[in-house]
Structure formats: structure tokens, C-alpha cells
C-alpha positions as CSV (number, residue, x, y, z in Angstrom):
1,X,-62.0,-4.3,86.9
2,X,-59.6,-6.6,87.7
3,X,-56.9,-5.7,84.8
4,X,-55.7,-9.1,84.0
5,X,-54.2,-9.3,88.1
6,X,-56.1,-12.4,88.8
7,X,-56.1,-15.4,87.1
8,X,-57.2,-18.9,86.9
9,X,-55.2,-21.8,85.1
10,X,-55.5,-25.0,85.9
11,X,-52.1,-26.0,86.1
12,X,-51.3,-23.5,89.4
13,X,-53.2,-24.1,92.5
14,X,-55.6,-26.2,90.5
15,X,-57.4,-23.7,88.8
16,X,-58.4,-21.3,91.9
17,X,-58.2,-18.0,91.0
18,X,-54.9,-16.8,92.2
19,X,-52.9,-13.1,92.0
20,X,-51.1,-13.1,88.4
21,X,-47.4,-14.5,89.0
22,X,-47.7,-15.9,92.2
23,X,-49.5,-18.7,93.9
24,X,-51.3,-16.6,96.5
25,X,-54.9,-17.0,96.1
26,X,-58.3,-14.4,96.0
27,X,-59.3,-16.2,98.7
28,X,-56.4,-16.2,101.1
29,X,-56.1,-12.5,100.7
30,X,-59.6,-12.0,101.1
31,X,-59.6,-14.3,104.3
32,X,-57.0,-12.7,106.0
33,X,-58.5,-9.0,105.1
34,X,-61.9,-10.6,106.8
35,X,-60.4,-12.0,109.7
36,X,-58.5,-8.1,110.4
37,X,-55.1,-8.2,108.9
38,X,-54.2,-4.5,107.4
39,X,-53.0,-3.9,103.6
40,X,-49.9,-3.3,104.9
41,X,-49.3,-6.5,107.1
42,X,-51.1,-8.6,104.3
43,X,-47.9,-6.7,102.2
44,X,-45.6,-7.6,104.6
45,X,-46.5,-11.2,104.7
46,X,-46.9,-11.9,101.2
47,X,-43.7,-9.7,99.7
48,X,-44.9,-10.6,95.8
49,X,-47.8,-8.8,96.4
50,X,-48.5,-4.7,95.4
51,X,-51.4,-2.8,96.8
52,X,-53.0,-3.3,93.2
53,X,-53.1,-7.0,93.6
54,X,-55.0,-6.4,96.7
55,X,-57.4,-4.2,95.1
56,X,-57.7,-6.6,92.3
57,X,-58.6,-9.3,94.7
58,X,-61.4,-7.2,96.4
59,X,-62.6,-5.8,92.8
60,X,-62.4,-9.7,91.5
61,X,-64.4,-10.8,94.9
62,X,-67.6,-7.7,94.1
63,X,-67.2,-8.8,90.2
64,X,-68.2,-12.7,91.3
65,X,-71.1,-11.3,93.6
66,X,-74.8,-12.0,92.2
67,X,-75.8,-8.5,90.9
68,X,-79.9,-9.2,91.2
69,X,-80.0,-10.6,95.0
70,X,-81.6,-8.7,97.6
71,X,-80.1,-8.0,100.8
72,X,-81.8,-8.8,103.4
73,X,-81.6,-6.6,106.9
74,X,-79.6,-8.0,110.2
């Protein structure tokens, strides 16, 4: 559950979702978890940011996921 942290209007970053009260989008905290960056440097870099807006972006990124698609083995 994403508790209302993430949001989507179309008058801030054009309708992307984006964490509540900033213009920091799911995605670029989800990119910069994938390409390695820590909670705590993501933090540091983006100061409007709590660890619950990081969670929120990760819970809001599993929420969007197709729930009936198999995975298939590597």
C-alpha cells in the first residue's frame, strides 16, 4: 500500500507518477535503486525524500506488476 505517497496529476511532471510533494518521480528512485545506489545515498541526494517515500515507490512499482504472469526461469 502506497498510503497516498505517490501520486499522479497531470499538472506536475506531466502526469508521471511522482513522490507526494515533490517532483521526484517512481521511476527515478526506482532507477537509481536498480542501477545500485543505497537508501541512504538515494536520501542524501534527494533531501525531500523519507525512507517511507522510498518504500512507497517500491510498494507502488509491485502494486503496477501483472498479478497472473508467469515467470519464466533464467
Amino acid at each position: 500500500m502506497t498510503s497516498g505517497r505517490i501520486t499522479a496529476d497531470p499538472g506536475i511532471m506531466a502526469g508521471v507518477p511522482t513522490i507526494r510533494g515533490t517532483r521526484v518521480t517512481v521511476s527515478a528512485v526506482l532507477g537509481q535503486l536498480a542501477s545500485g545506489s543505497t537508501v541512504e545515498e538515494l536520501l542524501a541526494d534527494y533531501p525531500s525524500l523519507t525512507r517511507q517515500d522510498v518504500h512507497a515507490a517500491l510498494a507502488f512499482a509491485a502494486e503496477s506488476m501483472p498479478q497472473n504472469r508467469p515467470v519464466a526461469a533464467a
